[in-house]
N, C-alpha and C positions, 0 to 999 in steps of 0.2 A: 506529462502528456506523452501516450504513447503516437506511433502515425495513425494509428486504428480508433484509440480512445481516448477522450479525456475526461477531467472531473468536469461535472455540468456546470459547478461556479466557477467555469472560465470561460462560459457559451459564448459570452459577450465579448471576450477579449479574443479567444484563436477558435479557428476554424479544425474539427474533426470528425470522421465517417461519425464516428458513436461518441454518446457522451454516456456519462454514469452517476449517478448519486452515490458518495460515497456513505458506506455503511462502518461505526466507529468500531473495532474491536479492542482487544486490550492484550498485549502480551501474554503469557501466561509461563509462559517461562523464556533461557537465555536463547538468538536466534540471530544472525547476521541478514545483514538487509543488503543485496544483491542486487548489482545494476549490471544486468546482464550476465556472465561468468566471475565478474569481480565485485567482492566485500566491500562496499564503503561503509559501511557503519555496525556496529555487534548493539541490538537493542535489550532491551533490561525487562526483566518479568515489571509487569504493570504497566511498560509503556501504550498510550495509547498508538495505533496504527487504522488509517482509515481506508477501508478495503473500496479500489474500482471492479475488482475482476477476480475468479480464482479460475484459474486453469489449471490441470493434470499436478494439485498437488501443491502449488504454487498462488500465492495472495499475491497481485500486483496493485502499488497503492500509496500511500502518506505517511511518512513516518513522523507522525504530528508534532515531537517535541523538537527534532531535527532540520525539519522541513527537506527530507528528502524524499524521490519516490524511487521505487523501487521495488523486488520482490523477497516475502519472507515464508518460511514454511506454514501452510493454512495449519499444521497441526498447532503450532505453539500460539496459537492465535483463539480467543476465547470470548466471548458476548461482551461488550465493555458495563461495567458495575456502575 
């Protein structure tokens, strides 16, 4: 959850302006997932990642095998298969 957004399957649990359906995409190649200016996690071509948001370049969203959210580059990010 961002303060702005969060995923709609938490409607019920926290309260935010927007909510979003997340949409699944797939890795597509290697990409660090970003909370804020710092790296928590480097993800793998094929991981799934479930996009809330893209802004300037930028996917904010689920790093599904992880369970972390965070932001990864929309480029290495692909339709999930």
């Amino acid at each position: 959850m961002r303060p702005d957004l969060a995923d709609a399957r938490l409607a019920d649990r926290v309260f935010a302006p927007h909510y979003a359906l997340p949409v699944r995409r797939t890795l597509a190649f290697p990409a660090p997932l970003v909370d804020g200016t710092a790296p928590v996690a480097a993800l793998e071509p094929g991981e799934a990642f479930d996009v809330l948001d893209v802004t300037g370049g930028r996917a904010w969203g689920i790093a599904v095998a992880h369970g972390l959210v965070g932001y990864v580059d929309a480029a290495a990010l692909e339709a999930a298969t």
